[in-house]
C-alpha positions in Angstrom: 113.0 100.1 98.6 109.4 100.3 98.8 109.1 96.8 97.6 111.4 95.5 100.0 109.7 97.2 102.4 106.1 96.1 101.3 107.5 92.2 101.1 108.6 92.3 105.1 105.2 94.1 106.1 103.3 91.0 103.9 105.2 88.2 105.1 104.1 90.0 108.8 101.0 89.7 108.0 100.6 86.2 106.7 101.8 85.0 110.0 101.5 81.7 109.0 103.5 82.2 105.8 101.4 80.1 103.3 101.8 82.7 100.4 98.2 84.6 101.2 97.0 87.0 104.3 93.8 85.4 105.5 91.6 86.1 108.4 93.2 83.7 110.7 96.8 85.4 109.9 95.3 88.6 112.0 93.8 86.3 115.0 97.5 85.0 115.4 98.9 88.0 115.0 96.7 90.0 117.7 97.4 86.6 120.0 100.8 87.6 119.7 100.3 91.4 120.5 97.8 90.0 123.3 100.5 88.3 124.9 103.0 91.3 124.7 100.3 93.4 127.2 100.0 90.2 129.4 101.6 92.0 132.3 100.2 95.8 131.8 97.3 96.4 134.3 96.3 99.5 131.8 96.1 97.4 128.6 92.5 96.7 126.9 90.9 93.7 127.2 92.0 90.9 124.8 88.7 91.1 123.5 89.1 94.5 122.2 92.5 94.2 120.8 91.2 90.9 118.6 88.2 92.6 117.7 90.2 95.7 116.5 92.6 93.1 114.6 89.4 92.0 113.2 88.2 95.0 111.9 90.8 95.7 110.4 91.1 92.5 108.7 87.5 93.3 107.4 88.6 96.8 106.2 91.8 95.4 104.4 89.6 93.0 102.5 87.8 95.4 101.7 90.3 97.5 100.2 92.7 94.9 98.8 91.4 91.4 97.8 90.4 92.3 94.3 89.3 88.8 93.3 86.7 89.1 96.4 88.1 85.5 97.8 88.5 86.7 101.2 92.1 86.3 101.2 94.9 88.9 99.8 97.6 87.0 97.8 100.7 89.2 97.5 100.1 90.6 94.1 97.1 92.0 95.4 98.7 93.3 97.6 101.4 95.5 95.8 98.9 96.1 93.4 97.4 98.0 96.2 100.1 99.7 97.3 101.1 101.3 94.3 100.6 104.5 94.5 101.6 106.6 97.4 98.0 107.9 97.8 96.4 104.6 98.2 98.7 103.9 100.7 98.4 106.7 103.2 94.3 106.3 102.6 94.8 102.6 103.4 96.6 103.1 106.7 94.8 105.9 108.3 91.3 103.5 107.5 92.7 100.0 108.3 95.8 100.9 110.7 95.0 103.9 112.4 92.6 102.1 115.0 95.2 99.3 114.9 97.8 101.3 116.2 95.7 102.8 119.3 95.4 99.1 120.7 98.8 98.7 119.9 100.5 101.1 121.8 97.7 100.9 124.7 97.7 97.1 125.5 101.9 97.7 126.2 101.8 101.7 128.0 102.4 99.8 131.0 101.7 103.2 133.3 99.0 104.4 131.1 101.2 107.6 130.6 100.8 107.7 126.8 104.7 107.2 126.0 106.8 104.2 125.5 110.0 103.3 127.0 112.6 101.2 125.3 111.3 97.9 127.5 107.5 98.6 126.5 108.1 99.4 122.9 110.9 95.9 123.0 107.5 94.6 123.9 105.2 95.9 121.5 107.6 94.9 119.1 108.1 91.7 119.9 104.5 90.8 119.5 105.4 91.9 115.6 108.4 88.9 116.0 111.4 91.7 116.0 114.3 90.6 117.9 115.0 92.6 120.9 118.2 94.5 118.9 115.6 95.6 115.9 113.4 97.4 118.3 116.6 98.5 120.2 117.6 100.1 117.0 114.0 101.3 116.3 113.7 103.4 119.5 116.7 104.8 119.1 116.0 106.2 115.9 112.2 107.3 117.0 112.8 108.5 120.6 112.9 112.0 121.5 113.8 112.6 125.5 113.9 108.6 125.7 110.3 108.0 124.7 108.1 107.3 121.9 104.4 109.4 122.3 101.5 107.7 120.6 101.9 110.6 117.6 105.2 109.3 117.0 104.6 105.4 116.9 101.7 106.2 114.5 103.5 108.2 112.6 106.5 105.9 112.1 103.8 102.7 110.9 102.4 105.5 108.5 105.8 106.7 107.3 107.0 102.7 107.5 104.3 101.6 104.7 103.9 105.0 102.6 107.4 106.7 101.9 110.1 105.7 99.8 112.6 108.2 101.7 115.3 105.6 102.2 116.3 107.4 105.5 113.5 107.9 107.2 113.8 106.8 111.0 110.4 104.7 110.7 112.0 102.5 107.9 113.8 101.2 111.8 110.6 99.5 112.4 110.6 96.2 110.6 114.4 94.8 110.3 
């Protein structure tokens, strides 16, 4: 299951689906999550979410391209997710500050929780259909929102457990 789910989160990553996760693959990708905030007064600027998609493109580089190329071909990068440790290391370093952008650029009232139409949004900017992230938020909403904790948690729990029926596993269809 892992594998599966490591497969889906590469092939979100190389956005432009040439086989390898390069540099470019994250400016299209924040683009896309730029777009999702276009209409939230509270989001950061677009210059802050592509320079967080860049750091974190520097970061997983720096943790996964093994042949130093500057690009991460998807050996390298199952290869570095092999072992649950690595994984959990590798998200709270690359993703973590990721995930803060994230969830601010579409927390349309600034209140730190997402409603099913801003978290359809967020998600959208990840290219999930509207009924994925339906699915999603039903599965990671308590009292009809998802807090900041919980989207964080759900990525982390999304790229490091192999618990088949875990609610985050919602997040990618």
């Amino acid at each position: 299951m892992l594998k599966t789910k490591h497969d889906k989160l590469f092939d979100l990553l190389d956005y432009d689906g040439n086989g390898t996760i390069e540099r470019d693959d994250f400016e299209k990708l924040a683009a896309d999550l730029i777009k999702a905030g276009a209409d939230n007064p509270h989001a950061p600027s677009a210059e802050a979410v592509a320079q967080a998609y860049r750091r974190a493109f520097e970061r997983f580089v720096a943790h996964v391209d093994t042949d130093g190329d500057g690009i991460i071909d998807r050996d390298e990068f199952h290869t570095a997710m092999a072992t649950q440790a690595d994984r959990e290391a590798r998200f709270d370093d690359i993703w973590g500050p990721t995930c803060d952008v994230e969830f601010d650029n579409v927390d349309v009232n600034g209140d730190g929780k997402l409603d099913r139409e801003e978290f359809a949004e967020l998600m959208a900017g990840f290219g999930q259909t509207p009924a994925t992230a339906s699915a999603a938020f039903d599965r990671l909403a308590a009292d009809g929102f998802i807090t900041r904790k919980t989207y964080y948690y759900a990525w982390k729990t999304y790229v490091s457990s192999d618990d088949d029926s875990a609610a985050a596993n919602a997040m990618m269809a």
